[in-house]
C-alpha positions as a printed NumPy array, in Angstrom:
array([[ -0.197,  13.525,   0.582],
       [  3.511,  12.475,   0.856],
       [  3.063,   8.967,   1.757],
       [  3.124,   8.831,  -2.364],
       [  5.642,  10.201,  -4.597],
       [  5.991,  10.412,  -8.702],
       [  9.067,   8.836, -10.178],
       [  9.695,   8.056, -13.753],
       [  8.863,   4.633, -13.242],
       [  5.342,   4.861, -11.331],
       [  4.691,   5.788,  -7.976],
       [  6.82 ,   5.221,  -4.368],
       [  3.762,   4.457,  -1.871],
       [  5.159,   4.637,   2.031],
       [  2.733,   1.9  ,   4.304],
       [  2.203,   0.968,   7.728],
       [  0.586,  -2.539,   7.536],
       [ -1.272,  -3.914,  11.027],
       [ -1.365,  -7.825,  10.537],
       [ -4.054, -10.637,  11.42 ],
       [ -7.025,  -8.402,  10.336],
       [-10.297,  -9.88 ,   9.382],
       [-10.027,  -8.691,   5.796],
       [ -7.488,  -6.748,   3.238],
       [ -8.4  ,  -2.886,   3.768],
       [ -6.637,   0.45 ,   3.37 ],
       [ -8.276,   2.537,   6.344],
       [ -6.372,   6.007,   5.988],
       [ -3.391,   8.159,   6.26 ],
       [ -1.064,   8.774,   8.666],
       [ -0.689,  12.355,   8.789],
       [  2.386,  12.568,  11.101],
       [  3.803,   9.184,   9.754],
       [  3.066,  10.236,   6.382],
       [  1.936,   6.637,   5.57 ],
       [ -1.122,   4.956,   4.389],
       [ -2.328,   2.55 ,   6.775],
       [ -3.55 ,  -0.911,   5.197],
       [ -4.894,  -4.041,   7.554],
       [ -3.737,  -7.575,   6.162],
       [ -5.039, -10.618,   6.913],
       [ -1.497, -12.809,   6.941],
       [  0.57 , -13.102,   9.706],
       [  4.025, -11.82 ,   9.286],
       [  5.08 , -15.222,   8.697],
       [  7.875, -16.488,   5.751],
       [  6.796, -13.773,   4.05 ],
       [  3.029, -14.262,   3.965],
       [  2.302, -10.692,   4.209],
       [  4.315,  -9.242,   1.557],
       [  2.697, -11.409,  -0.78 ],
       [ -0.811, -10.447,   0.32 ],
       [  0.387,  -6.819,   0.269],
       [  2.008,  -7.391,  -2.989],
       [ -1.053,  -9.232,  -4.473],
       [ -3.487,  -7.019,  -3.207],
       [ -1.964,  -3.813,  -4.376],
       [ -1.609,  -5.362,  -7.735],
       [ -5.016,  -6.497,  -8.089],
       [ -6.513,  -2.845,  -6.792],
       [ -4.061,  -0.997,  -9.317],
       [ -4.178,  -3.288, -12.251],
       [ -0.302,  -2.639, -12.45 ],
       [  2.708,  -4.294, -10.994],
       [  4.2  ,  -3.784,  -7.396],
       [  7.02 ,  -4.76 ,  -5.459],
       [  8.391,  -4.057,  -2.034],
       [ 11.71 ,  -1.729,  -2.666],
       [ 11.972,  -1.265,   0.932],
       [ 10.809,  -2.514,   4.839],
       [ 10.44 ,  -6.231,   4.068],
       [ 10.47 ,  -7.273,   7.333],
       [  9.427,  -3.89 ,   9.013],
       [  5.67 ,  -2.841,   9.757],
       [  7.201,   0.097,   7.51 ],
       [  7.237,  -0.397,   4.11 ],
       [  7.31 ,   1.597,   1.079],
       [  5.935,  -0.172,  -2.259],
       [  6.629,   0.732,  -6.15 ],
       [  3.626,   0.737,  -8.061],
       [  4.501,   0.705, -12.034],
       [  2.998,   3.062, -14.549],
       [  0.778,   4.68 , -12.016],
       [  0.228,   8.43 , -11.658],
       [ -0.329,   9.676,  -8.432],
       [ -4.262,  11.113,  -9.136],
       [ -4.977,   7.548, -10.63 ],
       [ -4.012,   5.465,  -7.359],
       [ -5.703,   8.865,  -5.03 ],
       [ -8.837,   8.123,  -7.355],
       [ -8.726,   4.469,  -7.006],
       [ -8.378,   4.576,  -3.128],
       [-11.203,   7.114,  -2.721],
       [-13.257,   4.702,  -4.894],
       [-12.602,   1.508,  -3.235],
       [-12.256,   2.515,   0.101],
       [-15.334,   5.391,   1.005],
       [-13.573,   6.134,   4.174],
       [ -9.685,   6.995,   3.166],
       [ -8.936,  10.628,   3.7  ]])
């Protein structure tokens, strides 16, 4: 999976966020985008969504997160702190039955 990358820090996690969903959910990967796909609930609105996506990636990973890049793009890609990448696979496969 390259949507997610090891660095000394943690992990680089490439996104494609959809807006105005019903709930917070990451539904798959991208294969020719190379990006996980997550649905938000916010509107792209004063920066709404990047806190829900910022907040909700926390809360699943239990580490910190911030947006290094695509803050006002559909694109983004996220740092996730003292993460390895098997951890945050594991996590996903747990939490969400259907990512592949």
């Amino acid at each position: 999976m390259e949507a997610v990358k090891e660095i000394e820090e943690g992990l680089l996690v490439d996104i494609e966020v959809s807006p105005n969903s019903a709930s917070f959910n990451i539904s798959g990967y991208d294969e020719w985008r190379n990006e996980i796909q997550v649905k938000i609930k916010s509107l792209p609105q004063k920066g709404k969504a990047n806190k829900e996506i910022i907040k909700e990636f926390s809360k699943l990973t239990n580490s910190n997160v911030e947006i290094v890049s695509g803050l006002k793009s559909q694109h983004k890609t996220l740092k996730i702190y003292d993460l390895s990448k098997q951890s945050l696979l594991d996590i996903l496969s747990k939490n969400y039955p259907d990512f592949k």
